[in-house]
C-alpha positions as CSV (number, residue, x, y, z in Angstrom):
1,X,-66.5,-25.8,32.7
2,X,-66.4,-24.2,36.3
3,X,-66.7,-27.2,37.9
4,X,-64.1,-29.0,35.6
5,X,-61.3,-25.5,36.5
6,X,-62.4,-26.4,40.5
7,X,-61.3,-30.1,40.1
8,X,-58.0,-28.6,38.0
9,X,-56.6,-25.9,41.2
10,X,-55.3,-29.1,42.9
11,X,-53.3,-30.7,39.6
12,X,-49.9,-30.3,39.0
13,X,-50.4,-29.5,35.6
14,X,-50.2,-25.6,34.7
15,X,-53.9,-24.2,34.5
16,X,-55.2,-20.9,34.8
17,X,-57.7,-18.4,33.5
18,X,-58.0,-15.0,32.9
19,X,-60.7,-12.0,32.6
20,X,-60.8,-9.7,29.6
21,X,-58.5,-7.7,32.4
22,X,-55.8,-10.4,31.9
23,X,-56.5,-10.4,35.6
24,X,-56.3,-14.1,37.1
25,X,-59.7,-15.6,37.8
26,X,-58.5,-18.8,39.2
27,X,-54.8,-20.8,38.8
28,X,-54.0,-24.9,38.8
29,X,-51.5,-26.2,41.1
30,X,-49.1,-26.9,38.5
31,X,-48.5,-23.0,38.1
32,X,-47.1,-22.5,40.8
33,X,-44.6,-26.0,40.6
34,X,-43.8,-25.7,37.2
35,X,-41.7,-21.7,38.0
36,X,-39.4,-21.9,40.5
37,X,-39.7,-17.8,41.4
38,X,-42.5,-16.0,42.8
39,X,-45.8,-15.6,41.3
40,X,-48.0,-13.0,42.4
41,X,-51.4,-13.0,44.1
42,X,-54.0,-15.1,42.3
43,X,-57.1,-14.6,42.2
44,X,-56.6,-10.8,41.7
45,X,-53.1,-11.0,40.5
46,X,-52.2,-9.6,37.1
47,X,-51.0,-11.5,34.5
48,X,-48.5,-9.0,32.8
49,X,-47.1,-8.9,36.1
50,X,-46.8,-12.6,36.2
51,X,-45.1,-12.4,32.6
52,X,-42.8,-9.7,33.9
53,X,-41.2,-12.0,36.4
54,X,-38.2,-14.2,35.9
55,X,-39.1,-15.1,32.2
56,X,-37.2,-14.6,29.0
57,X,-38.9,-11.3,27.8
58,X,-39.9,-13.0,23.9
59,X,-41.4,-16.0,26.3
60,X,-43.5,-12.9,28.0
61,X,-43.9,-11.3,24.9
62,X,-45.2,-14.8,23.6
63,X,-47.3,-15.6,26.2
64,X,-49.2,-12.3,26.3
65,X,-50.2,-12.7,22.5
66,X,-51.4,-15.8,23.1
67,X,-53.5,-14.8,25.7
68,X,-55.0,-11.8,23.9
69,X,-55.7,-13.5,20.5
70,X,-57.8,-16.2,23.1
71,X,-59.8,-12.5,24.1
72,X,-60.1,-12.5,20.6
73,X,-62.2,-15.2,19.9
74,X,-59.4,-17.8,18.7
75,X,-57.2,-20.8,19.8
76,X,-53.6,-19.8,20.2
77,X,-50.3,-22.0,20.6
78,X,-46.6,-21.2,21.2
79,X,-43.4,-22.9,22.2
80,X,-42.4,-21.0,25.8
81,X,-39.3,-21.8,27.0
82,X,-39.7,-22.4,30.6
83,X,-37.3,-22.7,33.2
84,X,-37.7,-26.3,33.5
85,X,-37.4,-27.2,29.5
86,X,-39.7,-26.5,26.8
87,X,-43.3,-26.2,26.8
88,X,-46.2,-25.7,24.7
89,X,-48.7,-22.8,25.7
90,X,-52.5,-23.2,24.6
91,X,-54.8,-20.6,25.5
92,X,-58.9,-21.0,24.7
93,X,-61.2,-18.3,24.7
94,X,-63.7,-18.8,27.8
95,X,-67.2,-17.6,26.6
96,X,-70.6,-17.0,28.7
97,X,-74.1,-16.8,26.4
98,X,-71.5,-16.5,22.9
99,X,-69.5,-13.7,24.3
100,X,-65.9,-14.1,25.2
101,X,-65.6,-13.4,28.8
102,X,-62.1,-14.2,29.4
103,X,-59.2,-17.1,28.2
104,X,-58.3,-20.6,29.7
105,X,-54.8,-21.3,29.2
106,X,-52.6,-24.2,29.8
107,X,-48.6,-25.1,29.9
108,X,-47.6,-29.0,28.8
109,X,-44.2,-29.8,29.1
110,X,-42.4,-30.4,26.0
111,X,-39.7,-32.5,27.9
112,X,-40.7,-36.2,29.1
113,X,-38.4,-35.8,32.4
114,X,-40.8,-33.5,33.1
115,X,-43.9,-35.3,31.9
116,X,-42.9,-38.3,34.2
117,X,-43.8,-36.2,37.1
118,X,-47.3,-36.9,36.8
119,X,-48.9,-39.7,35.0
120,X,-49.6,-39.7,31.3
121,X,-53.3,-41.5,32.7
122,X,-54.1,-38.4,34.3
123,X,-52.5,-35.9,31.7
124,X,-54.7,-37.7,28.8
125,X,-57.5,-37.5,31.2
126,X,-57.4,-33.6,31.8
127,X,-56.6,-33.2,27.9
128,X,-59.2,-35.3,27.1
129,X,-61.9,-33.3,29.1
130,X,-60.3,-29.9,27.9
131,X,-60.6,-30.8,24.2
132,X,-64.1,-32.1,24.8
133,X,-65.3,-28.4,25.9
134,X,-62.8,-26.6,23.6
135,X,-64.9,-24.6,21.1
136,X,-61.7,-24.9,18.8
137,X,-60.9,-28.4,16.6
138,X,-58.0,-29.2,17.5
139,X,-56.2,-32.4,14.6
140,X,-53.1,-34.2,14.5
141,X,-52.2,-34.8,10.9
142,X,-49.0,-37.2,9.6
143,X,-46.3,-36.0,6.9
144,X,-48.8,-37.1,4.1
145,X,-51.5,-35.0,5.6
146,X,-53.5,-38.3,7.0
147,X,-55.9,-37.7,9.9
148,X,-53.9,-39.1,12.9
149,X,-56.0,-37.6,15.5
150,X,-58.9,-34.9,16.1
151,X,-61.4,-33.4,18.6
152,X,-64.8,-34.0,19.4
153,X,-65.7,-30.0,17.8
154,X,-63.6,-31.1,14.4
155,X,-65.9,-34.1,14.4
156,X,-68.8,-31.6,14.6
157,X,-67.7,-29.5,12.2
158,X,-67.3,-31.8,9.6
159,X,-70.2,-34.2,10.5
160,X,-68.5,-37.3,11.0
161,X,-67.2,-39.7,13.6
162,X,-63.6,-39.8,14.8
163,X,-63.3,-43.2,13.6
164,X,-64.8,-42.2,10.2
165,X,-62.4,-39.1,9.9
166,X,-58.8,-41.1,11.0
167,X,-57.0,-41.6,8.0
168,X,-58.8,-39.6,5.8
169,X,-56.6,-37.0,3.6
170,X,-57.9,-33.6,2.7
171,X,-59.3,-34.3,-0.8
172,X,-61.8,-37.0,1.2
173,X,-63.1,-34.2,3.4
174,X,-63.1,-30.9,1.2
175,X,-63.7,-29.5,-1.9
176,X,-60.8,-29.6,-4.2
177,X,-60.2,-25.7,-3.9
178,X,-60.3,-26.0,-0.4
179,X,-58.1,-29.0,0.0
180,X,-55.2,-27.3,-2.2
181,X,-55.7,-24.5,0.0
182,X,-55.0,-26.0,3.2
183,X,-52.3,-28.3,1.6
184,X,-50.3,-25.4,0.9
185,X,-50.2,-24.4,4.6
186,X,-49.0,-27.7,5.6
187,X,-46.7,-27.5,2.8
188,X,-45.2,-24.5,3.9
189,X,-45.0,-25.7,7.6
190,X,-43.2,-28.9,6.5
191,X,-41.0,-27.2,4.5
192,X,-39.8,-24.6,6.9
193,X,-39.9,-26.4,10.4
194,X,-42.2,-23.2,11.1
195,X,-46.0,-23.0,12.1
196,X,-48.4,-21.0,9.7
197,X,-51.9,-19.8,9.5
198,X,-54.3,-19.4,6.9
199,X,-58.0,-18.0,6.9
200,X,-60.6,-21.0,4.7
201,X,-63.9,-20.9,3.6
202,X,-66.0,-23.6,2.4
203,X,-69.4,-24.3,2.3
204,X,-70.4,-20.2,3.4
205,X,-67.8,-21.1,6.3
206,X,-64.8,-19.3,7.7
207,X,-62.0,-21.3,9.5
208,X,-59.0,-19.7,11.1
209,X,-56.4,-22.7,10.9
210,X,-53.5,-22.8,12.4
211,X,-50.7,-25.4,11.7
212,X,-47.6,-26.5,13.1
213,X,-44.9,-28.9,13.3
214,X,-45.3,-31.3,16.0
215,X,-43.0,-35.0,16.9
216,X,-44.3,-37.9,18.2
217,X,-41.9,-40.0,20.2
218,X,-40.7,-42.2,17.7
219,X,-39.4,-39.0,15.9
220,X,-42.1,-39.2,13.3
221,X,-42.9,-35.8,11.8
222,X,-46.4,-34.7,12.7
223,X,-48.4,-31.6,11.7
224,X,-50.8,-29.9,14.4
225,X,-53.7,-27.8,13.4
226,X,-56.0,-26.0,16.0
227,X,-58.9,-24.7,13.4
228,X,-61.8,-21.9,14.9
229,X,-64.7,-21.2,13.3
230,X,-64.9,-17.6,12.6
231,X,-67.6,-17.3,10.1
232,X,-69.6,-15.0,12.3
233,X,-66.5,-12.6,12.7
234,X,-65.8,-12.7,9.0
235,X,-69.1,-11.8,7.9
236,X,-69.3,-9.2,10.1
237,X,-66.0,-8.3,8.5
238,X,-67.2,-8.3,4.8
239,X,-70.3,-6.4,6.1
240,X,-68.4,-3.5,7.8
241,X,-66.2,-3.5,4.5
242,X,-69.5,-3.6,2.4
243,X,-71.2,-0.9,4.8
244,X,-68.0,1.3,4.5
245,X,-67.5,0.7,0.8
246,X,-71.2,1.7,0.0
247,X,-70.3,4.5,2.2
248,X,-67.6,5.9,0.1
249,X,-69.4,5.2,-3.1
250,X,-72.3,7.1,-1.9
251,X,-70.3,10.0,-0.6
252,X,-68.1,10.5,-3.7
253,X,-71.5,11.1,-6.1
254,X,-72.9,13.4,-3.3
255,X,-73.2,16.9,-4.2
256,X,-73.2,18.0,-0.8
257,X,-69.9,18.6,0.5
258,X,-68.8,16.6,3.1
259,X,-66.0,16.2,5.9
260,X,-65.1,14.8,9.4
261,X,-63.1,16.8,11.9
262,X,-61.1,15.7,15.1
263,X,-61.3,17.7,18.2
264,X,-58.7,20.1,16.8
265,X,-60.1,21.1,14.2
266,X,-58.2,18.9,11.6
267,X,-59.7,17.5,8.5
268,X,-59.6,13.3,9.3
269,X,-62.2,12.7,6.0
270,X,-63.7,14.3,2.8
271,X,-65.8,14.0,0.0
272,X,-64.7,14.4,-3.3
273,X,-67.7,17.3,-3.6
274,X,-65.8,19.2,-1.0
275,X,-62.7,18.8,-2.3
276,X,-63.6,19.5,-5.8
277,X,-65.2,22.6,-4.4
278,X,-62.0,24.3,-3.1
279,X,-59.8,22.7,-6.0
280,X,-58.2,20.6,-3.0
281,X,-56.5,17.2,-3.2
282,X,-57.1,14.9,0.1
283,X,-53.3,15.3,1.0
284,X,-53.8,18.8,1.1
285,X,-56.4,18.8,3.9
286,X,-55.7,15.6,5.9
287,X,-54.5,16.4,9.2
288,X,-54.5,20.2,8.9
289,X,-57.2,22.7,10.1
290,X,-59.4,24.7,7.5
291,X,-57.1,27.3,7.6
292,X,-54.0,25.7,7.2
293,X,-55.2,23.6,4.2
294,X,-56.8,26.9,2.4
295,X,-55.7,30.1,4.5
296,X,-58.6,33.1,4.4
297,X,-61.3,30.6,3.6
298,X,-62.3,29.7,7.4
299,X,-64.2,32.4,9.1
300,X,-63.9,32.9,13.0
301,X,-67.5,32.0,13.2
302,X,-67.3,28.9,12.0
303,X,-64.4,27.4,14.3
304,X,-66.7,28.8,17.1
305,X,-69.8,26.9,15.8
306,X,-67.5,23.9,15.5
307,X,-66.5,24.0,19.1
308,X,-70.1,24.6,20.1
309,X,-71.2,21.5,18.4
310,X,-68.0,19.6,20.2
311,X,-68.6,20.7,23.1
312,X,-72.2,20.9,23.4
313,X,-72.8,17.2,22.1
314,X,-75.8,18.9,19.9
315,X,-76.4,19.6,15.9
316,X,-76.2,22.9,14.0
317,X,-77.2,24.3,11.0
318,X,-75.5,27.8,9.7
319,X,-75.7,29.8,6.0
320,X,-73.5,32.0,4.9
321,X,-70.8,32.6,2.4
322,X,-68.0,30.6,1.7
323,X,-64.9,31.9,-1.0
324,X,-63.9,29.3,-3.0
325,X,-59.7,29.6,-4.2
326,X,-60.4,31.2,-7.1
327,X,-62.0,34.2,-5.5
328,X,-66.4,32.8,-6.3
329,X,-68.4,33.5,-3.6
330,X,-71.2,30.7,-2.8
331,X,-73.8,31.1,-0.1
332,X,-74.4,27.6,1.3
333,X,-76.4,26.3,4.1
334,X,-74.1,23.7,6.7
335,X,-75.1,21.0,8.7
336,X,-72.4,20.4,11.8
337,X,-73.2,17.6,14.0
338,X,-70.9,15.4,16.6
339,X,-70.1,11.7,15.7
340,X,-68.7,9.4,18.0
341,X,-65.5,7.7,16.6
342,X,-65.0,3.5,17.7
343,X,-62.4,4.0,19.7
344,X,-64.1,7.1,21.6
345,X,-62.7,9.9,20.4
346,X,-65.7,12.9,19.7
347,X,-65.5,13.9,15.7
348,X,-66.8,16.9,14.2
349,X,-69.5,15.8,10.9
350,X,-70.1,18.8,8.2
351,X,-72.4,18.6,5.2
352,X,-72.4,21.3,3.3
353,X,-74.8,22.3,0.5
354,X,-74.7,24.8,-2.3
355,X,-77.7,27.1,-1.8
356,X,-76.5,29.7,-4.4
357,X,-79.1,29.1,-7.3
358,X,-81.5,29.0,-5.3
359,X,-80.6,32.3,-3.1
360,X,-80.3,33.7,-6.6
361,X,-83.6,32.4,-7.8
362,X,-85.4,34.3,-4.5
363,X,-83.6,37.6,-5.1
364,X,-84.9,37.1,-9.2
365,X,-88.4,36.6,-7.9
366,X,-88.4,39.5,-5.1
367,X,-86.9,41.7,-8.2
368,X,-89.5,40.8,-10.7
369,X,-92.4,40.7,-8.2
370,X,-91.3,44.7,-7.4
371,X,-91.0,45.5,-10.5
372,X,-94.3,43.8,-11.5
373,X,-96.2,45.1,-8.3
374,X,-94.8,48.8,-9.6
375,X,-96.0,48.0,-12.9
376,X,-99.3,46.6,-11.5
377,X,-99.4,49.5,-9.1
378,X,-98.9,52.5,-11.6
379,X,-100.6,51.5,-14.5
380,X,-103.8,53.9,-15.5
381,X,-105.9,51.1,-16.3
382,X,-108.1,49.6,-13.6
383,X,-107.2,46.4,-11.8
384,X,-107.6,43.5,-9.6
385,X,-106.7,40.5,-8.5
386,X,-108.3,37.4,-7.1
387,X,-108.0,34.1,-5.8
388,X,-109.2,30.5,-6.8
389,X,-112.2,31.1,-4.3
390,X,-113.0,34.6,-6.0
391,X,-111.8,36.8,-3.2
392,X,-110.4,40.0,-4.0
393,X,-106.4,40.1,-2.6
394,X,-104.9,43.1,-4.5
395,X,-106.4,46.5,-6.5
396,X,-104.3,48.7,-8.0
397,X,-105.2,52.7,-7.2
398,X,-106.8,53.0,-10.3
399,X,-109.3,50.6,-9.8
400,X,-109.5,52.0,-6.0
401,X,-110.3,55.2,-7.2
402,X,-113.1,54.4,-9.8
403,X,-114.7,52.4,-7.5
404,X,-114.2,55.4,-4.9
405,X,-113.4,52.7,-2.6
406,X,-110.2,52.1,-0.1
407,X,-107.9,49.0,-0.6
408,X,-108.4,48.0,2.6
409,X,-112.0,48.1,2.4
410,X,-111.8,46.1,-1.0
411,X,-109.4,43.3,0.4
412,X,-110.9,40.1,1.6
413,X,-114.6,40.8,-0.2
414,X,-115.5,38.2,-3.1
415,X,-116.2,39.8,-5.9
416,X,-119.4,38.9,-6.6
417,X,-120.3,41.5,-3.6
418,X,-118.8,44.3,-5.3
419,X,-120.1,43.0,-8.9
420,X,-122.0,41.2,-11.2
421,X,-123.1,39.5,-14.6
422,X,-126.3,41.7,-15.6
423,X,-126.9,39.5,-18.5
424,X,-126.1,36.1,-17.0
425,X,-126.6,34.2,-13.2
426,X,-123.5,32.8,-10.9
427,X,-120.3,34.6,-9.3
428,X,-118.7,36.4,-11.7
429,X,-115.3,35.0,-10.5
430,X,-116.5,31.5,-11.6
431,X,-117.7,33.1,-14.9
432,X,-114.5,34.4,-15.7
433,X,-112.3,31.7,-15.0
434,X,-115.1,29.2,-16.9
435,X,-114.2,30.9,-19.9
436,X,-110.8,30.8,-22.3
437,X,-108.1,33.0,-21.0
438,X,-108.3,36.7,-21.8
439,X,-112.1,36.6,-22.7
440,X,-114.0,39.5,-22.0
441,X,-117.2,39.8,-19.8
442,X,-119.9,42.5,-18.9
443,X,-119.7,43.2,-15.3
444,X,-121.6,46.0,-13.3
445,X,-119.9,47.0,-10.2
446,X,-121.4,48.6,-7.6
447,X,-120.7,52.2,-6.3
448,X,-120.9,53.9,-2.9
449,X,-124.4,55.5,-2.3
450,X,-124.8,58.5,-4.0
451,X,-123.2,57.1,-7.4
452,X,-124.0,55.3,-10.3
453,X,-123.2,51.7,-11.2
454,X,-120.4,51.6,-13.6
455,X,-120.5,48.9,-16.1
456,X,-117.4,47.6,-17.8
457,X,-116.0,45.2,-19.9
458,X,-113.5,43.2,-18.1
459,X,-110.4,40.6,-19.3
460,X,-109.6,37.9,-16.9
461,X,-106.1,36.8,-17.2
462,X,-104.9,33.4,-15.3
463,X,-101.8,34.0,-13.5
464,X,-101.9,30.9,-11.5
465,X,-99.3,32.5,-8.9
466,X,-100.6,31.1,-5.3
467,X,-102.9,32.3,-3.7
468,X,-104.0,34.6,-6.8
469,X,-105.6,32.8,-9.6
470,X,-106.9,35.8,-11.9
471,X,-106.2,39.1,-12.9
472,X,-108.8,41.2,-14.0
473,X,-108.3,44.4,-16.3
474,X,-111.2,46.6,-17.0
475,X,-112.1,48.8,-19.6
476,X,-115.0,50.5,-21.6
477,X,-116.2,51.9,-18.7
478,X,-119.1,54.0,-18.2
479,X,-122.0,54.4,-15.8
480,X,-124.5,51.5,-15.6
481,X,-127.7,53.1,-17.6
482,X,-130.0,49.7,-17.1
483,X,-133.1,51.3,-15.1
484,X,-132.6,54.7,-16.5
485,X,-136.0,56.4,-18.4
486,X,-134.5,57.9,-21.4
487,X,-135.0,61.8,-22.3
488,X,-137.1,63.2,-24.2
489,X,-136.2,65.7,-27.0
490,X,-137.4,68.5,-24.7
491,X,-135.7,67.2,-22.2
492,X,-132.5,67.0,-23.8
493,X,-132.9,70.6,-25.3
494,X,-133.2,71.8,-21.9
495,X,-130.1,70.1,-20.4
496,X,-128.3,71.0,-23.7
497,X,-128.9,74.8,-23.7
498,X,-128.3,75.1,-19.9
499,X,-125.3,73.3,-19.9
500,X,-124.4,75.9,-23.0
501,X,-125.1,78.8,-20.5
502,X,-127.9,79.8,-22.9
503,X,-131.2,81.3,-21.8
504,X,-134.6,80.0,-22.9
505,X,-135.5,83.0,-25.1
506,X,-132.0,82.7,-26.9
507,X,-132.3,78.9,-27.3
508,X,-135.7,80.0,-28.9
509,X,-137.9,78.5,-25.9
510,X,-140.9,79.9,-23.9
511,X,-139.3,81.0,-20.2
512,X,-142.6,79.1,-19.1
513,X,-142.4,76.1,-20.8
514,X,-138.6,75.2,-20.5
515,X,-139.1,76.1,-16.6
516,X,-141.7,73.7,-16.3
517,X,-139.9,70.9,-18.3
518,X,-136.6,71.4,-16.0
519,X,-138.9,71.4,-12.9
520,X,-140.2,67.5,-14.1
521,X,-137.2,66.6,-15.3
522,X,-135.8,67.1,-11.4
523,X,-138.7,65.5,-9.9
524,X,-138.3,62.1,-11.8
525,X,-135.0,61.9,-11.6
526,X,-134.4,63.2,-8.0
527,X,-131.2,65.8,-9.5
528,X,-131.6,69.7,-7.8
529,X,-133.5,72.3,-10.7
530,X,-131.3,74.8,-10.6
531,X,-129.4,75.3,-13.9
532,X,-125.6,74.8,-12.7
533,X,-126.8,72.3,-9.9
534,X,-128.4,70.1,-12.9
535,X,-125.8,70.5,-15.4
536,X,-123.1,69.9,-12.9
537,X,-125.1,66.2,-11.8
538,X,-126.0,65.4,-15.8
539,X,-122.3,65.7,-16.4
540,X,-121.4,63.5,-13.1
541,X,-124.2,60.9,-13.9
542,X,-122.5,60.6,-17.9
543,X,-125.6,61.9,-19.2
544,X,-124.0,65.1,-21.0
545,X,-121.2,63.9,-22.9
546,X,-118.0,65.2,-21.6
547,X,-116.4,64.9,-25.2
548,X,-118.7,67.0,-27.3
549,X,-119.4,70.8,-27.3
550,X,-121.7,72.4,-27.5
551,X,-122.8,70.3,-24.7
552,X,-125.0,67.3,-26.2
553,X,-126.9,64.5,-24.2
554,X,-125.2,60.9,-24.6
555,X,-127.1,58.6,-27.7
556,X,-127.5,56.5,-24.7
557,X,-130.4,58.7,-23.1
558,X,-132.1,59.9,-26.1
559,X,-135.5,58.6,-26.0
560,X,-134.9,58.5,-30.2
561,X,-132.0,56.8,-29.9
């Protein structure tokens, strides 16, 4: 093509091209012959300026559209009416690895005073070579829509030869739907002496026709048709409309409420879920601000964060609490992020979700956790808590204070170092959680030095509320008597009648003998002799019954049982 425009500069025949500037790249001869004013600087001249000068303003007008529908990918012709008789404009896109880089257009004279200027050799020459590189098939068709004439790309299009194709009506070329179709057009065109367009497909193929009246020289009637194929534009067309389409369905079945801002602040899109929301119709917010569309409902805040996000290019996410119109207040978490619009302009994108229930579901659980860590907390019978892996994570005081052990000291211990199964083998932890739900185990759990074991009965209860597994309640507690050489009858007298405040001769006792019992009864098991001393350790060690009086040694310790 480049070398084919160089050979052009020194025709007469009216040949130029353009950038996607509309700035001239390079400009035939015949230009510059065919208008008898000034034309401006070319290359480097502007062709609105060119259109500006000396011409009919609906020949400029004309002209221009022309030009810019070549930009757009497609063959254009129109009837210009030139200083020098009529002509007929044709303007091809120019195109550089698929892309349109600019348009080729080109003036024939409608009048033949004009066409016997130059030879009708050279002008079907430089046609000839223009329609062989024109991406566009360009036909000449007769009144009964016969093929009279056609470019090389209509050949390719259709996949046969010229000489194949001349002659040939629609219905031999197209499917029937397609051939009434473009009949119509033609139709139309013959019928009003006007051109007309129509978009085809056929075969999964777009074609922008265009058709218009034409005369050959014997005054026979022809119809012109310049034909692009625009199946790549079309599909990208139906995708957009699919993409968009999908868009809105997706949107309107979204929960989340949704909108689009301009730079001002005005609503340019919703979602029926925000609309909905504020009991708002789409008139009622298009083009108007949050406040304007639903006055009290926009906080200061937010038309700062907005501008932030405008300004600062970047996305942000807010909560708060939103009044709906009729009064409910909703806490909802927003999402404000900047989209970029087609044509430039900097948007403002807001998604919006209801976080009420589940605000409302955290305050429930903090409520009922307080209320069940008072409940856990205040409750006279011993507790504890434990995790999958047996470690202790909570004790209520009145487990801390049997044990005669700090929380903080209980905290992070397994409990199988501060108890175990006397009767059976393995971490008591395991044991429990082995076993059915709410069944009852014999633990022993040790004390500080100085104090019996305690033995107890103790219920383990799943909870299953991460990281605690198990809560344990104990019960039937009492010291740990495993080890323990029971009393004797003496023995028991002795701690019975002391405890009483009685002396040996009114319990009926030798002095001597009860001394000497006492005295044993220290030694073996390590308590002080003295009477108080003694009876104040039997009662600590659970061997004098604290619920019985007259003081009376537990069954448990009686060698008689």
């Amino acid at each position: 093509m480049p070398a084919l425009l160089q050979h052009l500069q020194a025709a007469p025949v009216a040949i130029w091209t353009v950038d996607r500037n509309l700035v001239f790249t390079s400009v035939g001869g015949g230009l510059f012959t065919m208008v008898p004013f000034p034309v401006p600087a070319v290359p480097g001249g502007k062709l609105t300026d060119f259109l500006g000068i000396g011409q009919p303003r609906r020949t400029g007008m004309a002209s221009l559209n022309s030009h810019l529908a070549a930009l757009r990918g497609e063959v254009s012709q129109s009837r210009v009416g030139m200083r020098r008789g009529a002509s007929m404009l044709t303007c091809w896109p120019l195109r550089e690895d698929g892309a349109v880089v600019g348009a080729l257009g080109m003036i024939v004279p409608l009048e033949e005073r004009y066409a016997a200027e130059f030879g009708d050799a050279d002008a079907k020459d430089w046609f000839s070579q223009i329609m062989d590189h024109s991406p566009a098939a360009v036909l000449v068709r007769d009144r009964h829509r016969k093929l009279v004439w056609a470019s090389p790309a209509y050949s390719r299009q259709i996949g046969l030869s010229l000489e194949q194709l001349v002659g040939s009506g629609l219905d031999d070329v197209f499917p029937a739907e397609v051939a009434s179709t473009m009949g119509e057009v033609y139709d139309q065109v013959l019928d009003r002496d006007k051109p007309s367009s129509a978009l085809v497909e056929a075969g999964g193929q777009h074609v922008d026709m265009v058709v218009f009246p034409m005369q050959a020289r014997t005054g026979e009637a022809l119809l012109g048709t310049v034909a692009v194929d625009v199946t790549e534009r079309v599909q990208a067309e139906l995708g957009h409309r699919a993409a968009e389409q999908r868009f809105e369905e997706f949107m309107s079945y979204c929960p989340a409420g949704a909108y689009l801002k301009d730079s001002a602040g005005r609503f340019v899109w919703t979602n029926r879920a925000f609309l909905d929301a504020y009991g708002l119709t789409e008139e009622d917010v298009t083009g108007r601000t949050f406040a304007e569309a639903l006055p009290g409902a926009g906080s200061a805040d937010e038309v700062s964060l907005d501008e932030r996000v405008l300004r600062g290019g970047e996305p942000a996410v807010s909560t708060g609490t939103s009044v709906r119109r009729d009064g409910t207040a909703v806490h909802q978490v927003g999402y404000r992020f900047p989209v970029v619009a087609a044509d430039g302009e900097r948007l403002l994108g807001g998604i919006f979700l209801d976080n009420s229930a589940a605000v409302s579901a955290r305050e429930d659980a903090r409520r009922a956790t307080s209320r069940h860590q008072r409940f856990f907390d205040r409750h006279p019978a011993p507790m504890l808590l434990v995790d999958e892996w047996g470690v202790i994570r909570d004790a209520n005081p009145a487990l801390c204070g049997l044990l005669r052990r700090r929380l903080s000291a209980l905290r992070t211990l397994r409990l199988a170092e501060v108890a175990s199964a006397p009767d059976e083998h393995g971490d008591p932890a395991a044991l429990l959680a082995a076993g059915p739900d709410g069944a009852r185990r014999e633990l022993v759990f040790a004390m500080p030095e100085g104090h019996p074991a305690l033995r107890c009965a103790v219920s383990g209860i799943r909870i299953d509320d991460h990281p605690v597994s198990t809560l344990l309640v104990l019960d039937d507690v009492e010291p740990d008597r495993s080890g323990v050489i029971s009393l004797s009858r003496a023995e028991c007298d002795v701690l019975e009648w002391r405890a009483a405040g009685k002396t040996a001769a009114a319990a009926g006792t030798s002095p001597h003998s009860a001394t000497y019992v006492a005295r044993k009864l220290a030694q073996r098991l390590g308590w002080p002799s003295s009477a108080a001393a003694m009876t104040a350790r039997a009662y600590v060690e659970g061997v004098l019954d604290v619920r019985t009086w007259p003081p009376r040694v537990a069954d448990a310790f009686r060698a008689e049982g």
